[in-house]
C-alpha positions in Angstrom: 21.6 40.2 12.1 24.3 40.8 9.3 27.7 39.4 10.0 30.3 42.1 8.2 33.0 40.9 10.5 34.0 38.8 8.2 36.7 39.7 5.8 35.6 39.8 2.3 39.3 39.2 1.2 42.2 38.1 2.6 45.9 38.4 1.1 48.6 36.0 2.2 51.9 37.0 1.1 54.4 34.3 1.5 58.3 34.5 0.9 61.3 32.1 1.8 62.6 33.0 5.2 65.9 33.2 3.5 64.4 36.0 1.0 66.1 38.8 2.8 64.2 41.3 0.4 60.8 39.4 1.1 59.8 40.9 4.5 60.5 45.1 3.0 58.3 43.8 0.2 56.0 42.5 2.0 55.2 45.8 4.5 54.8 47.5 1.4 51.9 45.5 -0.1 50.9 45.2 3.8 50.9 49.7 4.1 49.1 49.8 0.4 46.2 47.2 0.8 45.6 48.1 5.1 45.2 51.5 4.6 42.6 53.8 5.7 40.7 54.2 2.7 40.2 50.6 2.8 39.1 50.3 6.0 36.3 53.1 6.0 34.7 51.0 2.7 34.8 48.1 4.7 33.5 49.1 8.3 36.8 48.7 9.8 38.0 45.2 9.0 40.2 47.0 5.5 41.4 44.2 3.4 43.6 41.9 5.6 47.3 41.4 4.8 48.9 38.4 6.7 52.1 36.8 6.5 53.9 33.3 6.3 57.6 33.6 5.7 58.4 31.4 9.3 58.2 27.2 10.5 55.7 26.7 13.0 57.0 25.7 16.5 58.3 22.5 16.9 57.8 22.0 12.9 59.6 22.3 9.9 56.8 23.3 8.1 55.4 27.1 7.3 52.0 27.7 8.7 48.8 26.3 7.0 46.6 28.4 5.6 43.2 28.4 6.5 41.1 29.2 3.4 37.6 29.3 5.4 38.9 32.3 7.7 37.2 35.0 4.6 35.2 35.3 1.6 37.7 35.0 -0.8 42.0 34.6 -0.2 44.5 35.3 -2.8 48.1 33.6 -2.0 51.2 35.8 -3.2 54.1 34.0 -3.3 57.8 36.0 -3.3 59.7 33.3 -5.1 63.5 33.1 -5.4 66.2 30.3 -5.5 65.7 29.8 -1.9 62.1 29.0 -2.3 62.5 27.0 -5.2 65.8 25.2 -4.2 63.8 24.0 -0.7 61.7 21.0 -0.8 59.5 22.3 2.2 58.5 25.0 0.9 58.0 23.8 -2.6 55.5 21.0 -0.8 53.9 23.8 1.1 53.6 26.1 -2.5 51.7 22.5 -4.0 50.1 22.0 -1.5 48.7 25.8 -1.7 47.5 25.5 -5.5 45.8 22.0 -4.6 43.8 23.9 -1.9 43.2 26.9 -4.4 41.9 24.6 -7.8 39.6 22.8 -4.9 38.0 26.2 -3.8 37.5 27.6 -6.9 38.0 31.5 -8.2 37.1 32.7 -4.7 40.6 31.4 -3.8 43.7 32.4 -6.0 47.2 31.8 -6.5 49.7 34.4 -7.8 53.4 33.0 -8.0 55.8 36.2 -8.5 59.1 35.3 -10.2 61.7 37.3 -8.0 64.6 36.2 -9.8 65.6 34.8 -13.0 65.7 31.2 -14.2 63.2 29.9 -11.3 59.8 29.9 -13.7 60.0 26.5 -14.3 61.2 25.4 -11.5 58.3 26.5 -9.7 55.9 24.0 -11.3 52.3 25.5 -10.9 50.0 25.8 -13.6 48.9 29.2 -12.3 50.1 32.5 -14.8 53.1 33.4 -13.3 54.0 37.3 -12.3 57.6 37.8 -14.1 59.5 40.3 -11.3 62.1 39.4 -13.1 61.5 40.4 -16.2 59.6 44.0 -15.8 61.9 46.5 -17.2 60.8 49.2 -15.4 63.3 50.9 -12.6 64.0 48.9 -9.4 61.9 51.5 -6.9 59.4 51.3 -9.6 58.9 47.5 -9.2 56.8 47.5 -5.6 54.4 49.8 -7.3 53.6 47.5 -10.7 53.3 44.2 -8.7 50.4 46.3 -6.5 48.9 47.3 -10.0 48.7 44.0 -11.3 47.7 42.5 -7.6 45.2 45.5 -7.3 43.2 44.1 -10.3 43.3 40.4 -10.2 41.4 40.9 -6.7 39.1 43.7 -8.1 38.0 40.0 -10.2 38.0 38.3 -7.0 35.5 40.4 -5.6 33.3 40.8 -8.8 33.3 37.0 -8.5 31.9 36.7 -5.1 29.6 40.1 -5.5 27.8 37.9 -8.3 27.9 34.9 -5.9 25.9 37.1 -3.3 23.2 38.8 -6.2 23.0 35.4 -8.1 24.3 32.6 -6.1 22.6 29.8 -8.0 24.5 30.7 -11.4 27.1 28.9 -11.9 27.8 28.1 -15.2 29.4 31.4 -16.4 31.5 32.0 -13.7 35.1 31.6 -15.5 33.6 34.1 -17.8 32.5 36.3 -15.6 36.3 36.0 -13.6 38.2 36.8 -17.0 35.5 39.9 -18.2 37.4 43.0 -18.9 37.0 46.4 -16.7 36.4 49.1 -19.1 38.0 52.2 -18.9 36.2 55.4 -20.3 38.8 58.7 -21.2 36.8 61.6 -21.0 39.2 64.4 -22.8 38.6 67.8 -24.5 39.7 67.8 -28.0 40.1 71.9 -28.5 43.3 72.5 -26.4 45.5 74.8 -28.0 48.3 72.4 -27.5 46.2 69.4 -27.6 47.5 67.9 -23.8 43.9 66.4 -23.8 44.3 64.1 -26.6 47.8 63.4 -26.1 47.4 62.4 -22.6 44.1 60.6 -24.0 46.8 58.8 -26.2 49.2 58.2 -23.8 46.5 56.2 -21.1 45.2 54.3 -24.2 48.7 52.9 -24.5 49.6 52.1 -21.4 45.8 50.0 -21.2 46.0 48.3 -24.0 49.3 47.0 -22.5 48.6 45.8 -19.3 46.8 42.7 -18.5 42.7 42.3 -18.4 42.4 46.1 -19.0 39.7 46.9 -21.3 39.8 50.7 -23.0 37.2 52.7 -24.4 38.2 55.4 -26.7 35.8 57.1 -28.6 37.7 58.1 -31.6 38.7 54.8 -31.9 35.8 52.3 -30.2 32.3 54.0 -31.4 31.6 51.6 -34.6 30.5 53.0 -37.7 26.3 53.5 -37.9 25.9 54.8 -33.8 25.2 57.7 -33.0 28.1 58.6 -30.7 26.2 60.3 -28.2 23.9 57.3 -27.2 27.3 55.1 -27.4 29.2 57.1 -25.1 26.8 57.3 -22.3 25.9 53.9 -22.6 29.4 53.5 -22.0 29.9 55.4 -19.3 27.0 53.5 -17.4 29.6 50.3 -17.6 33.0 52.1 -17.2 35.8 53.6 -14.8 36.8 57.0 -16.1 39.5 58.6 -16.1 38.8 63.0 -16.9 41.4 64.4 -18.1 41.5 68.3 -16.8 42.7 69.8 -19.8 42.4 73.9 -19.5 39.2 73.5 -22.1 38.1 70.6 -20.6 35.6 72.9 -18.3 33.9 74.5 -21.5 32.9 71.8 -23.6 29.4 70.6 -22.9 30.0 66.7 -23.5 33.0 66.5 -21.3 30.8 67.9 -18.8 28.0 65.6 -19.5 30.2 62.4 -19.6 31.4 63.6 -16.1 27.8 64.1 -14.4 26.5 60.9 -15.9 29.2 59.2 -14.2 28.7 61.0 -11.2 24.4 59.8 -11.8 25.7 56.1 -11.9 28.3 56.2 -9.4 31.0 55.0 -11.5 34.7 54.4 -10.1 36.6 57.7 -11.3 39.9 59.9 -10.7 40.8 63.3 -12.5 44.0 63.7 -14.2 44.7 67.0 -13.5 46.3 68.5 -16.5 45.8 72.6 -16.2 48.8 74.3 -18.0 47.5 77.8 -17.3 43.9 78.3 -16.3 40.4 76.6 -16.4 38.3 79.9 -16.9 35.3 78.0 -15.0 36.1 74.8 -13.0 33.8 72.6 -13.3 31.6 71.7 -9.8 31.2 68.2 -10.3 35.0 67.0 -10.8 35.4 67.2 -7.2 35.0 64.4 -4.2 37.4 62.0 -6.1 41.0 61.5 -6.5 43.1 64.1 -8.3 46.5 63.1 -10.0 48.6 65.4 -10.5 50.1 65.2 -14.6 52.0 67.8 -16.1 50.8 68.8 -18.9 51.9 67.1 -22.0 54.3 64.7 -19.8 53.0 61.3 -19.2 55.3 60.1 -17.0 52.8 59.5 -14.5 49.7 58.0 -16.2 51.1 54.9 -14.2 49.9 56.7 -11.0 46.7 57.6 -12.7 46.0 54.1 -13.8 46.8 52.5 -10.2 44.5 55.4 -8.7 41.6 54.0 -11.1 42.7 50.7 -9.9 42.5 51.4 -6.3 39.1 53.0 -6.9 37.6 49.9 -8.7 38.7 47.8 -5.8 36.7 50.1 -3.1 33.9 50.0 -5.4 33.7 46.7 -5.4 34.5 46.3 -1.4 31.4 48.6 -1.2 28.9 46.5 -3.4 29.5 43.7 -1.6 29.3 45.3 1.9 26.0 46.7 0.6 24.9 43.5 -0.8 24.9 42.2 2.8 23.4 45.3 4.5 20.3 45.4 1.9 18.5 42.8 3.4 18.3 45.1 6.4 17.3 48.1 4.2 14.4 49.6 3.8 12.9 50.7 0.1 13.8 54.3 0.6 17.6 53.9 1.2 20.1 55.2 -1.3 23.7 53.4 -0.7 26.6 55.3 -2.6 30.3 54.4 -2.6 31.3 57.9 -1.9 30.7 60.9 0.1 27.3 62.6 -0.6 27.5 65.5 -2.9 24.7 67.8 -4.3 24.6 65.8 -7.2 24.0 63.0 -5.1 20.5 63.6 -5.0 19.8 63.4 -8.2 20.1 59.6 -7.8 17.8 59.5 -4.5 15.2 56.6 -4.4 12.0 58.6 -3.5 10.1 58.3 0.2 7.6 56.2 0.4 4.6 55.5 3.1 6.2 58.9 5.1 9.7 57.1 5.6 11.9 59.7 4.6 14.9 59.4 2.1 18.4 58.1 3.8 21.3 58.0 1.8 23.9 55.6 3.4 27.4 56.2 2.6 31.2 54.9 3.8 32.6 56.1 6.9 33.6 58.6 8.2 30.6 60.8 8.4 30.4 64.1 6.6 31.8 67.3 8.1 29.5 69.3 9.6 29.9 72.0 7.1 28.4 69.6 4.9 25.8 68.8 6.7 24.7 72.0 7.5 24.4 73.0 3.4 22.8 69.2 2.7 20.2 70.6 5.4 19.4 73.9 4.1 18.7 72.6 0.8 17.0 69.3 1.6 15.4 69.1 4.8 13.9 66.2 4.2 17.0 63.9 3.2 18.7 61.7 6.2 22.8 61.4 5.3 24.3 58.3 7.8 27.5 56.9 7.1 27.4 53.5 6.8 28.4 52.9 10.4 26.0 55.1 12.0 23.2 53.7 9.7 23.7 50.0 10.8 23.9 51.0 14.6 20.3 52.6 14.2 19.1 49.8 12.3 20.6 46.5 14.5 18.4 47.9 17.6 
């Protein structure tokens, strides 16, 4: 039998008990990675949050950290003077980075720089995240630090999803870690007031900025000699996308192509909904994924759109591995997808075989019956479980 009940990641946030800003800090990376639409990828367990800001009884010491309790941990440390200016915690904080180099990238360490003037002092050879030095507005800070967190563990979990399909390969592992996620803009170029491209423009910027993330830009990325078509769905295959739901973005045949291939592959996406006036014919398939809201032409909030993307690469990868332990229980004719079924969804059905009919396994919670009732009338023959309900029929 399969043991999901253990966590496939574990954060730690740890802060100086002094740090009266740490605890406020904390309960808001604590609401953003234990929320629901963690949980249902996961089967329930989410992504655990726990903290260590306290001595243990009858100690003046902060609470080990037991590092075999899940899959992979990543330590966040809230540092300020107080942390850095008291010797117990700065033993602890060594201590923590000696455990972490021993484990290997399952286990990480991210320092975060709350205040000014304490880099050095905090002596780890780890990157540092500079708080501090983000120029952004104050309410604005919580946000970026969950952007930044959000994709160091989408590694982790690429890390240990490799461990589970190829556990015997070692030897490219830190190259694995440090590969890029690519990002794919799919964009209409006919706007009258060309919001596709500008918004296009405005996402590559902000990418090519932050750190680890890859872009792919086909005005820019296709190299001389391809044919672009074969390029961009090749791409796509690889990518996260990001559409960009420009009011012409409906009519144009590659936008809608590059949208249902990454709908065939199951790739992480979010819409960036960008209608100024009308979209004459909305496009079926840009539904059953996040929708940011931009407006227009302002790109205030491609932040939002970028952390959405972020957020979906993370449950992707949350759902590989949970499948990765589940498909030694599955049959040949079981199709597992990362989201809710959709018409389109069968399309990517593996076919029956020996009578068994087709099951396509999906995350919790299970569809509406609405959607049920339409899967039914036009495929009879398909089985639709959420995950959940699939692994209580097949543990019998």
């Amino acid at each position: 039998m399969v043991n999901l009940a253990r966590p496939f990641i574990v954060i730690y946030v740890v802060w100086h008990p002094d740090f009266a800003p740490g605890h406020a800090l904390a309960k808001t990376l604590f609401d953003h990675f234990r929320r629901e639409s963690y949980e249902k990828i996961t089967g329930g367990t989410g992504i655990s949050v726990v903290y260590r800001f306290a001595v243990a009884d009858g100690s003046d010491k902060p609470l080990p950290i037991d590092f075999s309790a899940a899959e992979t941990s990543a330590v966040v440390v809230l540092a300020d003077k107080n942390f850095v200016g008291d010797a117990v915690w700065m033993d602890f904080l060594r201590t923590v980075a000696e455990q972490t180099n021993a484990t290997g990238l399952s286990t990480r360490l991210f320092p975060v720089a709350m205040e000014k003037g304490i880099v050095g002092a905090l002596q780890v050879d780890e990157q540092i995240l500079r708080w501090s030095d983000w120029k952004e507005k104050d309410a604005d800070l919580p946000a970026i630090l969950i952007g930044h967190l959000t994709f160091q563990f989408c590694r982790m979990l690429r890390h240990y999803l490799e461990h589970l399909r190829r556990p015997n390969e070692t030897a490219q592992a830190l190259l694995g870690y440090l590969r890029k996620v690519d990002i794919f803009l799919s964009h209409s170029k006919h706007d009258k007031n060309d919001a596709g491209v500008q918004v296009a423009q405005a996402i590559r910027s902000k990418l090519t900025k932050r750190d680890g993330l890859g872009s792919f830009f086909d005005v820019y990325d296709i190299p001389p000699g391809l044919k672009f078509q074969e390029v961009l769905l090749t791409q796509i295959e690889v990518s996260a996308v990001i559409a960009i739901h420009t009011d012409s973005f409906s009519s144009r045949e590659w936008c809608r192509r590059e949208i249902i291939e990454a709908k065939r592959h199951n790739r992480p996406l979010v819409i960036a909904n960008c209608i100024s006036d009308k979209d004459e014919r909305g496009f079926p398939y840009l539904g059953n994924v996040p929708i940011i809201r931009l407006e227009g032409k302002k790109t205030k909030r491609v932040d939002v759109v970028i952390r959405a993307l972020l957020d979906e690469i993370l449950r992707d990868f949350l759902w590989q591995c949970r499948v990765e332990l589940m498909r030694p229980m599955a049959k040949p004719n079981i199709t597992f997808l990362p989201r809710p079924p959709e018409l389109i969804s069968l399309a990517a059905l593996v076919p029956a075989t020996d009578g068994e009919p087709s099951v396509i396994v999906y995350p919790d919670p299970p569809l509406g019956a609405e959607e049920e009732r339409l899967f039914h009338a036009i495929a009879p023959h398909i089985q639709l479980r959420s995950a959940t309900e699939w692994l209580a029929g097949a543990v019998r």
